[in-house]
VOPA-893905 format. One record per residue (C-alpha): residue number from 1; x, y, z. Coordinates in nm, 3 decimals, always signed. Each point is the difference from the previous one (the first is absolute). Example, Ala and Ser with C-alpha at 12.3 -4.5 7.8 and 13.67 -1.06 7.14 Angstrom:
<atom k="1" u="+1.230" v="-0.450" w="+0.780"/>
<atom k="2" u="+0.137" v="+0.344" w="-0.066"/>
This chain:
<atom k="1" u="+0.412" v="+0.359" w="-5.613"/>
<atom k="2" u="+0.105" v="+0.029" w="+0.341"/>
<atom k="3" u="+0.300" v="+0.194" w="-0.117"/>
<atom k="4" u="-0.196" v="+0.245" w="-0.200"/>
<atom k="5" u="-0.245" v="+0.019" w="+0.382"/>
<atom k="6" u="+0.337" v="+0.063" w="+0.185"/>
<atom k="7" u="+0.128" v="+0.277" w="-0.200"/>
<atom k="8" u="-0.346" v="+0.231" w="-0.001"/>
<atom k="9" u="-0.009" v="-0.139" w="+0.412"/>
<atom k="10" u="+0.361" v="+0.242" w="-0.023"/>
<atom k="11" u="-0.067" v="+0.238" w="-0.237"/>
<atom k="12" u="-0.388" v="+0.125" w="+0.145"/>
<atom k="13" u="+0.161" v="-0.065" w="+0.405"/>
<atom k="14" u="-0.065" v="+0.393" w="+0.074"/>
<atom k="15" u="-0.332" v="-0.050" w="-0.077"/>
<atom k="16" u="-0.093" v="-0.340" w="+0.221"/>
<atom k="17" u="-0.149" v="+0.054" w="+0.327"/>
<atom k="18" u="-0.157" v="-0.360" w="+0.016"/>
<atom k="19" u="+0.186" v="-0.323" w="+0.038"/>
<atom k="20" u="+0.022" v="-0.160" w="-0.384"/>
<atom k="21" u="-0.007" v="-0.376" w="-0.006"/>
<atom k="22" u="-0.172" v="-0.114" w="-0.318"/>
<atom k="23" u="+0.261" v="+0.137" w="-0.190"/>
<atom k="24" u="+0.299" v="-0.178" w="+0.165"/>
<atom k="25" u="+0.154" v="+0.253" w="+0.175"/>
<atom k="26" u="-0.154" v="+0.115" w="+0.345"/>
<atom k="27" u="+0.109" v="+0.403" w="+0.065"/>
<atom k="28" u="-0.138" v="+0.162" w="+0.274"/>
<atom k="29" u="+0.037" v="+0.430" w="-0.072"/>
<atom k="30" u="-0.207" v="+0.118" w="+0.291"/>
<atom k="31" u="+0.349" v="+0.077" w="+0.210"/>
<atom k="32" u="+0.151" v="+0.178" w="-0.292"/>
<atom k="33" u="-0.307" v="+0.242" w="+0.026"/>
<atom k="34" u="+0.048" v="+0.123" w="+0.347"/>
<atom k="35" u="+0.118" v="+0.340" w="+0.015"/>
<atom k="36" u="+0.366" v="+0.101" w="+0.019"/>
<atom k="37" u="+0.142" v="+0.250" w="+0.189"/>
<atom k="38" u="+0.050" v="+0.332" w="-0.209"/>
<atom k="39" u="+0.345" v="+0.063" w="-0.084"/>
<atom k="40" u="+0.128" v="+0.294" w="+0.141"/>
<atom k="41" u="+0.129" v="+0.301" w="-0.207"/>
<atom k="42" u="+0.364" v="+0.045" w="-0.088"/>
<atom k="43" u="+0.243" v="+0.295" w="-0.135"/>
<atom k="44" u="+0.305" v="-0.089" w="-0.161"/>
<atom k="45" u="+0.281" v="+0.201" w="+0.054"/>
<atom k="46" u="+0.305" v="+0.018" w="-0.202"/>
<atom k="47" u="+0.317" v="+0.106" w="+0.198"/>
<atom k="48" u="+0.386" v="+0.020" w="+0.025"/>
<atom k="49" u="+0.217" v="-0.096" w="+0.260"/>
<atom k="50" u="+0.183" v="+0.279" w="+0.173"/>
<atom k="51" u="+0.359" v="-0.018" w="+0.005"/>
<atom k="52" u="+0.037" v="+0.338" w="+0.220"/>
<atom k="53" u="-0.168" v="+0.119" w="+0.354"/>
<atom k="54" u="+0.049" v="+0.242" w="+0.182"/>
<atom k="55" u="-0.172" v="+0.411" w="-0.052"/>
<atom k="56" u="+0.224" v="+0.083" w="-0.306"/>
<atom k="57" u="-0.103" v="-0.294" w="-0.221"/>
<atom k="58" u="-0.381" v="+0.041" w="+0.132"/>
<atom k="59" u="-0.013" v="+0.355" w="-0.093"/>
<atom k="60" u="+0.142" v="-0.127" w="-0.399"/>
<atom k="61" u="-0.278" v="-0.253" w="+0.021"/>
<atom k="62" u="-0.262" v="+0.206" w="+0.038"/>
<atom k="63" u="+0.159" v="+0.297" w="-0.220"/>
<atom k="64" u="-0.049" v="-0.263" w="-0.249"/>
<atom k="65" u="-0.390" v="-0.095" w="+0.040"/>
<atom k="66" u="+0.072" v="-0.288" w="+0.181"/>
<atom k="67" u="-0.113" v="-0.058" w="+0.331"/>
<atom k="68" u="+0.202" v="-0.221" w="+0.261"/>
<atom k="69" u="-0.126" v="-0.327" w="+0.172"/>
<atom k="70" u="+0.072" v="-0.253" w="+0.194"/>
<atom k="71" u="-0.151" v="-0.360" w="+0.046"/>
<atom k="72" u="+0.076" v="-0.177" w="+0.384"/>
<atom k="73" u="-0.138" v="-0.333" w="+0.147"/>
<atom k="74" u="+0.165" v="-0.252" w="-0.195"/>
<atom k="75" u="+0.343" v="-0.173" w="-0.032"/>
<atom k="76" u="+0.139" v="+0.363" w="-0.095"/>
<atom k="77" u="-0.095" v="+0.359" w="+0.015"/>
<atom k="78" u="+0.083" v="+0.133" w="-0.364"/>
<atom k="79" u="-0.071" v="+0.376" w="-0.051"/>
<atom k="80" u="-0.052" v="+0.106" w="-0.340"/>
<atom k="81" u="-0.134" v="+0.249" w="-0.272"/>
<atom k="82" u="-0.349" v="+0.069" w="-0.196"/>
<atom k="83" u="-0.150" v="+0.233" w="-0.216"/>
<atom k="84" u="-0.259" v="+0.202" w="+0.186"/>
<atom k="85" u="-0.251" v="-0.046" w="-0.207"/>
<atom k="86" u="+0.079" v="-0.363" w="+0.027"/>
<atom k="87" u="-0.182" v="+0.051" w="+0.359"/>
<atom k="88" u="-0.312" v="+0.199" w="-0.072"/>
<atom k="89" u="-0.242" v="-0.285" w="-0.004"/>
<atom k="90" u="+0.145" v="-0.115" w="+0.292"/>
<atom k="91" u="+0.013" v="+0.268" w="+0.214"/>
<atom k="92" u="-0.276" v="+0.240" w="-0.119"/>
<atom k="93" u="-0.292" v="-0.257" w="+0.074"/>
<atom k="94" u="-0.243" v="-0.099" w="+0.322"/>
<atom k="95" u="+0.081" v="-0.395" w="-0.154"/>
<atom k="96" u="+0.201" v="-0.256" w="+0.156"/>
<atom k="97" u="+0.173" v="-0.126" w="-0.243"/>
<atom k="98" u="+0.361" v="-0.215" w="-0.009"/>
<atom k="99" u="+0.307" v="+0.129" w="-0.169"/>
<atom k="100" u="+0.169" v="-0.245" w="-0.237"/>
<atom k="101" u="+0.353" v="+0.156" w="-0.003"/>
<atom k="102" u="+0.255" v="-0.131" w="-0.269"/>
<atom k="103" u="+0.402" v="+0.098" w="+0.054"/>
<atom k="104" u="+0.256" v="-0.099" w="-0.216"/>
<atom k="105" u="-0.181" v="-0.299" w="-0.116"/>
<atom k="106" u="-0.143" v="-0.076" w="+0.342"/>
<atom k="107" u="-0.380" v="+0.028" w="+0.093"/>
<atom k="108" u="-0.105" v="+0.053" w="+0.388"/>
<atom k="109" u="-0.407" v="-0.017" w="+0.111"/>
<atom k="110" u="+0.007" v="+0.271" w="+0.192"/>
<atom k="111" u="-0.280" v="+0.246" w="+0.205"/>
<atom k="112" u="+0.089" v="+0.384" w="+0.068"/>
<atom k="113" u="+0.038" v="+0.087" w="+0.353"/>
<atom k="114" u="+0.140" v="+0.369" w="+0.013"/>
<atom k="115" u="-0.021" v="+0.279" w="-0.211"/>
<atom k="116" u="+0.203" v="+0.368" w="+0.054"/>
<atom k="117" u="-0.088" v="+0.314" w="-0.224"/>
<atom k="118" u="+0.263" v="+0.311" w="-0.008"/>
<atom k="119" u="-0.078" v="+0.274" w="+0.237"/>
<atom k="120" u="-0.059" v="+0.296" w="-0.260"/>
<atom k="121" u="-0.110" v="-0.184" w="-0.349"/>
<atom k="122" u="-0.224" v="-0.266" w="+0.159"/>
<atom k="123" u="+0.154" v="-0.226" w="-0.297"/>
<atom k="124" u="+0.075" v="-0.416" w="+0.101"/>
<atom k="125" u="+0.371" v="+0.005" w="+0.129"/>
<atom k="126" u="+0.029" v="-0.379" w="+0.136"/>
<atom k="127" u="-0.196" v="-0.287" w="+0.071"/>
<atom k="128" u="+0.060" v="-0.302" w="+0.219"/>
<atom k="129" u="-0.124" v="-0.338" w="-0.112"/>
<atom k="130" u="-0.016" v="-0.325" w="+0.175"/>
<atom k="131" u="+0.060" v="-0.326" w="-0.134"/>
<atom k="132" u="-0.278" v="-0.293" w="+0.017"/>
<atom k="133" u="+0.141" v="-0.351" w="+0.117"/>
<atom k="134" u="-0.225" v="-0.285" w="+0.047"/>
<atom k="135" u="-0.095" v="-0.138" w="+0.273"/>
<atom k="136" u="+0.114" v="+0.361" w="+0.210"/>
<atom k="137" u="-0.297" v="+0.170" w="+0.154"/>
<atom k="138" u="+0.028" v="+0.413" w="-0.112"/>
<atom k="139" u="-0.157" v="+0.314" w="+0.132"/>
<atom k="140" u="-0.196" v="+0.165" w="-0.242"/>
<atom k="141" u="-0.279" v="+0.294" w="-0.041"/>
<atom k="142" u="-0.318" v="-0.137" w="-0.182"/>
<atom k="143" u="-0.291" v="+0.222" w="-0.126"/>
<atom k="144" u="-0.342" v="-0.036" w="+0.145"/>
<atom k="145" u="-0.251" v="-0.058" w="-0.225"/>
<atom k="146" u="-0.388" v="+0.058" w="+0.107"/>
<atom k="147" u="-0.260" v="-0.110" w="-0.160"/>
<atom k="148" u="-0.389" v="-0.050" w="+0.043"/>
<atom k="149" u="-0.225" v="+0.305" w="+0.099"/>
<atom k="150" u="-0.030" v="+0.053" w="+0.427"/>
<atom k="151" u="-0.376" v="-0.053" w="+0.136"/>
<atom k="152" u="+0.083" v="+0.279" w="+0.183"/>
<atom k="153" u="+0.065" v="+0.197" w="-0.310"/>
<atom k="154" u="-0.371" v="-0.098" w="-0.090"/>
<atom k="155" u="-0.146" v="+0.104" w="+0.308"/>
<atom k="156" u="+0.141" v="+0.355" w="-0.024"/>
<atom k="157" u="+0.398" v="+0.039" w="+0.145"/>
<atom k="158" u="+0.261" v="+0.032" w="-0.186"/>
<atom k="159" u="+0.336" v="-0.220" w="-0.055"/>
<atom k="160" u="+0.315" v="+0.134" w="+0.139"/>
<atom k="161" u="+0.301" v="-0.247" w="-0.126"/>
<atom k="162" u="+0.237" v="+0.027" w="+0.258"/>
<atom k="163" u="+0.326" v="-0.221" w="-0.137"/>
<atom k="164" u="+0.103" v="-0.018" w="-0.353"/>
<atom k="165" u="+0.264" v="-0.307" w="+0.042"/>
<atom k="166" u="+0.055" v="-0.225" w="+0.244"/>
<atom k="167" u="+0.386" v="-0.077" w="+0.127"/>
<atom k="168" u="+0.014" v="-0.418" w="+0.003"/>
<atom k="169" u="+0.306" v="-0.318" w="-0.045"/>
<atom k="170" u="-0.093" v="-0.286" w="-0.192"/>
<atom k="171" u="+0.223" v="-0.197" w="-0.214"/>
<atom k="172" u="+0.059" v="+0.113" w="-0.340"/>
<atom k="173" u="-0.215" v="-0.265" w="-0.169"/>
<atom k="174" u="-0.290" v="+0.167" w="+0.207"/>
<atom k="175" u="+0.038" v="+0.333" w="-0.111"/>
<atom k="176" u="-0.323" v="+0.117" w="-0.101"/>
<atom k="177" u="-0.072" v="+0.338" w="-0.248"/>
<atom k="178" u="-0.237" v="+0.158" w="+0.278"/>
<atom k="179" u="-0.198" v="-0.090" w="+0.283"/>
<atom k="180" u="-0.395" v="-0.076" w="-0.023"/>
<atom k="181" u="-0.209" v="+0.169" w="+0.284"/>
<atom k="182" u="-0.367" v="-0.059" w="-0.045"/>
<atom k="183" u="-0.202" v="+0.284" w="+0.151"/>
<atom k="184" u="-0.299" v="-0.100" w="-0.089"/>
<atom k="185" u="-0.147" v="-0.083" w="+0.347"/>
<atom k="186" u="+0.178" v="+0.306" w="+0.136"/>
<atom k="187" u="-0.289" v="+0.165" w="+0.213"/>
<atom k="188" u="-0.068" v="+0.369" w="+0.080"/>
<atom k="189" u="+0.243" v="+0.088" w="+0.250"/>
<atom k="190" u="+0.199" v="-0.314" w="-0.030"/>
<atom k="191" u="+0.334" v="-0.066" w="-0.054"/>
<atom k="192" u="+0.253" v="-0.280" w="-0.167"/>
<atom k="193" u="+0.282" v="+0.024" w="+0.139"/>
<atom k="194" u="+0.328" v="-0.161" w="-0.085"/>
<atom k="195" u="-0.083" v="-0.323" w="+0.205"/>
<atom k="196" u="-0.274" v="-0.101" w="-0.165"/>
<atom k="197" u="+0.155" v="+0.033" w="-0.363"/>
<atom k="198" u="+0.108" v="-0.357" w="-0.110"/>
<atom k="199" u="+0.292" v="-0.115" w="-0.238"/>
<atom k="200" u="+0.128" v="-0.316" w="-0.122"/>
<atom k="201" u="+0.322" v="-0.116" w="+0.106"/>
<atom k="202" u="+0.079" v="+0.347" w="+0.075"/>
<atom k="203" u="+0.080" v="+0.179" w="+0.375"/>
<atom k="204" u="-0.118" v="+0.322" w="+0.023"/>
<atom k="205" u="+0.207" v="+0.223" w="+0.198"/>
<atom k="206" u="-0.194" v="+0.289" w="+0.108"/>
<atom k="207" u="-0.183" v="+0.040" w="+0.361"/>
<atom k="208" u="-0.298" v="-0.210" w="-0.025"/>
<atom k="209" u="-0.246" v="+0.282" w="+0.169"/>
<atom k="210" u="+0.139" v="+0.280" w="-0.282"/>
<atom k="211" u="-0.363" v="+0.092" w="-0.184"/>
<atom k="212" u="+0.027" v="-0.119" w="-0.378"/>
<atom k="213" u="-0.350" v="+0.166" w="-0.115"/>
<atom k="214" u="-0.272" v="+0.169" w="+0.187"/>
<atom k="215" u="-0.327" v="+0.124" w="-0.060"/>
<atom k="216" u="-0.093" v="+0.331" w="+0.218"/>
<atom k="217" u="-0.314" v="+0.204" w="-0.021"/>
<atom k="218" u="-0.050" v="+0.306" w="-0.268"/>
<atom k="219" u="-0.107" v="+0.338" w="+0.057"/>
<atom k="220" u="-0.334" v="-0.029" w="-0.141"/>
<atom k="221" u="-0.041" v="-0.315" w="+0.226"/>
<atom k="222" u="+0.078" v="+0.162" w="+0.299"/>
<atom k="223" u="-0.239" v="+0.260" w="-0.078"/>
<atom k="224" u="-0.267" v="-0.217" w="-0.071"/>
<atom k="225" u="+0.037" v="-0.171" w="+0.344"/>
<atom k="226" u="+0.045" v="+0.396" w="+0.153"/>
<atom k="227" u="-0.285" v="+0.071" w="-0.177"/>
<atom k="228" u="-0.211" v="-0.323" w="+0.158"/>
<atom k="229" u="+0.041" v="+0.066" w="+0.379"/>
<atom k="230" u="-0.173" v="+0.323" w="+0.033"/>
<atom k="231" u="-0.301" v="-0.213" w="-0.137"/>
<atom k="232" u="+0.072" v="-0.269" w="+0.215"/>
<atom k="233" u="+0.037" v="+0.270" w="+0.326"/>
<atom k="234" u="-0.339" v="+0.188" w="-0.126"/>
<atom k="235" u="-0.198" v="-0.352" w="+0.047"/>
<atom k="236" u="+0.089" v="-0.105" w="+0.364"/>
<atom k="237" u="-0.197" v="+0.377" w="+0.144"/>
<atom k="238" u="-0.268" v="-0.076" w="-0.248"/>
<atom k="239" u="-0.026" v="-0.372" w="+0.172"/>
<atom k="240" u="+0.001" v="+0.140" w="+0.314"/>
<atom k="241" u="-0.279" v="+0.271" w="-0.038"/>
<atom k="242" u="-0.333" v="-0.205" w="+0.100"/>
<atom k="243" u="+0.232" v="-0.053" w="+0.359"/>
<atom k="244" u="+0.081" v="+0.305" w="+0.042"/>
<atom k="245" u="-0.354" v="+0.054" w="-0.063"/>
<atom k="246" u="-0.145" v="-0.298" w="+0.243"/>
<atom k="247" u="+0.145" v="+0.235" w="+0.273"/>
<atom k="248" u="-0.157" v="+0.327" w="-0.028"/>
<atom k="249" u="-0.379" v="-0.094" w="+0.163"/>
<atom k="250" u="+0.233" v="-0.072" w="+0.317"/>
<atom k="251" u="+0.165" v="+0.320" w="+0.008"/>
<atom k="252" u="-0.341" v="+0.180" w="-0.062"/>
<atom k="253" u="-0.170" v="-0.199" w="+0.307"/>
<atom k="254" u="+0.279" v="+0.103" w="+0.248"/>
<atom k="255" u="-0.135" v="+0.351" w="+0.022"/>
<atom k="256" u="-0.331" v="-0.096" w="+0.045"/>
<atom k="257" u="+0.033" v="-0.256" w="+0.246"/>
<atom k="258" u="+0.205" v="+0.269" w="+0.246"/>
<atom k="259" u="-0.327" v="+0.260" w="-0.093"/>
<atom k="260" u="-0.218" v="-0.258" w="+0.159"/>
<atom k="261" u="+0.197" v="-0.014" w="+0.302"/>
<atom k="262" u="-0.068" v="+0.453" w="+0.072"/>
């Protein structure tokens, strides 16, 4: 019996989130539920090693449809070959995403760091990649990614975004898809700038008083306000009148008093 209570204890453990003791077996799932950390998108590129350098060979290479690479930051720097389609998803995309590059056999976890595009037909002509080793920090660009509506938003301004990415090191482990900035409490004429945005394990790079978002006043808001302070100017004579009034028996009595005096 207790066998039979062991094996559904193994085969239903997904499903536990309480400790299970009158069965036999005591399994506690509640750790197994906690949320894990979103795996970050990756392109797999298929590529050859170069055997040639130099302008000659380049120019074949690209005659070819292929466009030249090279990966740098590990053991070795090894430049080599790629379809150029073989980039497209890679290069043509806001994402941060990681390059799995295999060559000859060999794969290398890679992230893009340079891109170059010919002169006259705009068309991919090399890319530089740089190789991920753990437990070496990397410089990398990460997208900013905003979310929640500003208060400021509510009360009439509008948001200006003023950064798209953010320039940060972290170790590769840390690399994160995007950045989270919550703008939520972002005020009218406030700002978040970039030292108030807030990362995990990650160092972020750019001058800490650089805005991130704003939220500035609109047309029609300024001319609402415009439009309020000629009403607000109109009231203060209006106040004033019975004052202005108050004085005008003693500039009537002047003449008289000076008539009594002839």
């Amino acid at each position: 019996m207790h066998i039979l209570n062991l094996h559904i204890c193994i085969l239903f453990r997904p499903f536990i989130l309480k400790t299970i003791s009158t069965t036999g077996c005591s399994v506690d799932m509640r750790p197994a539920l906690k949320e894990k950390k979103q795996k970050m998108k990756s392109v797999k590129i298929e590529g050859k090693k170069r055997s040639e350098l130099g302008k000659k060979a380049t120019r074949q290479v690209r005659s070819e449809g292929e466009v030249p690479a090279v990966i740098y930051g590990g053991n070795e720097t090894i430049h080599f070959t790629a379809p150029a389609i073989a980039f497209r998803t890679l290069v043509y995309t806001p994402e941060f995403q990681l390059a799995d590059i295999s060559i000859d056999g060999k794969n290398y976890q890679t992230i893009m760091k340079d891109l170059q595009f010919d002169v006259v037909t705009d068309e991919l002509s090399h890319v530089d990649f740089l190789e991920l080793v753990e437990g070496r920090k990397v410089n990398a660009t990460l997208p900013i990614k905003f979310h929640g509506q500003p208060q400021g938003v509510k009360d009439g301004g509008k948001l200006e975004l003023k950064m798209k990415s953010l320039n940060v090191r972290s170790l590769p482990k840390h690399l994160t898809e995007n950045i989270s900035v919550d703008i939520t409490n972002l005020q009218l004429h406030g700002n978040i700038r970039v030292e108030d945005v807030k990362a995990d394990n990650i160092e972020i790079l750019n001058s800490p008083r650089v805005p991130v978002a704003s939220v500035v006043t609109t047309r029609a808001l300024r001319q609402e306000e415009t439009a309020a302070a000629p009403a607000a100017g109109a009231a203060a004579p209006a106040a004033a009148a019975p004052a202005a009034g108050g004085k005008a028996p003693a500039t009537a009595a002047a003449p008289a008093k000076e008539k009594g005096k002839k």
